[in-house]
C-alpha positions in Angstrom: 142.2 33.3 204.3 140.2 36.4 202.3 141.2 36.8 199.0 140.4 40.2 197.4 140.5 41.2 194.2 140.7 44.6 193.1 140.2 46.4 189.5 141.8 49.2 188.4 141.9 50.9 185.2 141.5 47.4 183.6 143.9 45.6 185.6 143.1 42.7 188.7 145.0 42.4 191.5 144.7 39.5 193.7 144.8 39.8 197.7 144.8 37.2 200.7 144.3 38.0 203.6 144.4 36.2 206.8 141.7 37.8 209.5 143.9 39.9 211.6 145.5 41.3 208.3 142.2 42.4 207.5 141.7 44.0 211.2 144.9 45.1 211.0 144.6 47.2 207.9 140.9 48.6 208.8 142.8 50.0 212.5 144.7 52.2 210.2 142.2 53.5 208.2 140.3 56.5 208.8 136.7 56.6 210.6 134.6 57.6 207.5 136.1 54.3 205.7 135.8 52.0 208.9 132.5 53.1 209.0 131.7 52.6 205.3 132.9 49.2 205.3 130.7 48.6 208.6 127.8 49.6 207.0 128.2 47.5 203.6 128.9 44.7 205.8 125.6 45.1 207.7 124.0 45.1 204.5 125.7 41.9 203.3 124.6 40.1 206.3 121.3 41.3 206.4 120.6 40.2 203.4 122.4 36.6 204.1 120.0 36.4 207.4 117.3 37.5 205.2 117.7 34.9 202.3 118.3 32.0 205.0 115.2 33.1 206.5 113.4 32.3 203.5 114.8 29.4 202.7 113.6 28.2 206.2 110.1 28.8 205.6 109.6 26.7 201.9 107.1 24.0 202.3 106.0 25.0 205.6 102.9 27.2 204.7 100.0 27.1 207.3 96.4 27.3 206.1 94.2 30.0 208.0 92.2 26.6 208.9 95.4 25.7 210.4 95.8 28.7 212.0 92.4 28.8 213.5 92.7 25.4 214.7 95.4 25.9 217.0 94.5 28.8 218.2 91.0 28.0 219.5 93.4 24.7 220.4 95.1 27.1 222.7 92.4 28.9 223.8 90.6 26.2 225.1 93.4 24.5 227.0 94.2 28.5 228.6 90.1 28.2 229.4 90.0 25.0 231.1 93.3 25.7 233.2 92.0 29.4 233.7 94.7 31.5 232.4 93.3 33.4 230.6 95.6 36.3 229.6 93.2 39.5 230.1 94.1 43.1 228.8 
């Protein structure tokens, strides 16, 4: 259930929502406001995807030693098994 809260003129009005309510009501809006809302919800989950992304990445910082180390690591077992990747 969405609840929505809207503010006008200094006044709040508070909205739920189940999910097909909210489908339902964006069917019978008009294509520039569909496609408004399609867009800021892009946004809002870009930057959701973005900020878990992050998160996902504290406390796992490589060294370039690190780095180095496993890719000569990989290098040498492609060397000794001959597949090399050429190009």
């Amino acid at each position: 259930m969405a609840t929505a809260v809207q503010r006008q003129r200094g006044r709040s009005i508070n909205l739920s929502l189940n999910r097909r309510q909210m489908i339902d009501m964006f069917r019978v809006m008009d294509e520039q406001d569909r496609e408004y809302i399609y867009n800021e919800l892009k946004k809002i989950l870009f930057l959701n995807k973005v900020k878990n992304l992050q998160k996902s990445f504290v406390g796992n910082e490589l060294t370039m030693d690190e780095i180095t180390a496993e890719v000569e690591a990989v290098r040498k077992e492609r060397y000794e098994t001959e597949q090399q990747i050429f190009g």
